[in-house]
C-alpha angles and dihedrals in degrees: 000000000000116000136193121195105233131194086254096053082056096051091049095056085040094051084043100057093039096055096028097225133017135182118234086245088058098051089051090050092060101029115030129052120241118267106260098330090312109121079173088084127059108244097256085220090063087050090051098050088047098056089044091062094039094056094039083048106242100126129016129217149212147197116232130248108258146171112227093251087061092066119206110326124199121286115260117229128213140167122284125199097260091050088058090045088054100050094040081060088048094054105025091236149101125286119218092228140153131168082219094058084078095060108092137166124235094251096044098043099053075046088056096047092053098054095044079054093064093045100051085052092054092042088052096042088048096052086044083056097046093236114125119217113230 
């Protein structure tokens, strides 16, 4: 289908280099408003974007690894070769990318997850604050 690159497409590549990888939880959390006061659901409009750049190759993802009783968790995100040649375009510098970083083993990826949890807490608390991480 037809598709338009959007500042927030940008912000969403953008999001996923700089934290390696993100759920789409987590990318609905910093960039889209909740649904009608109900940070339970996922912003269809999240959902929308991240399918988009998935299909027109700009970022990758992933299920998670998961147990039954988990049920389905949301889909992890990471960057995809068009999405660093596209920043790299934006800034005018290079990506520290590698094919290789998205390949993750089980331990380390719910690791990675956890941490990008913290920082997206911090990075939340901080905008609701009005106090910007540098």
């Amino acid at each position: 289908p037809g598709f338009r690159l959007t500042a927030r497409d940008l912000e969403i590549v953008q999001l996923v280099a700089d934290y390696r990888c993100l759920t789409s939880w987590q990318i609905n959390r910093l960039l889209f408003p909740p649904v009608r006061h109900d940070e339970a659901k996922i912003n269809p409009r999240c959902q929308h974007r991240l399918k988009m750049l998935f299909q027109h190759g700009y970022i990758d993802r992933r299920e998670q690894p998961q147990l039954r009783s988990q049920g389905s968790l949301p889909l992890v995100y990471f960057l995809a070769r068009r999405g660093a040649e596209l920043l790299e375009e934006q800034t005018r510098a290079e990506v520290d990318w590698d094919p290789d970083d998205n390949d993750v083993t089980a331990p380390w990826f719910a690791h990675l997850l956890q941490t990008n949890e913290v920082r997206l807490r911090f990075t939340l608390a901080a905008q609701q604050g009005g106090v910007r991480l540098a």
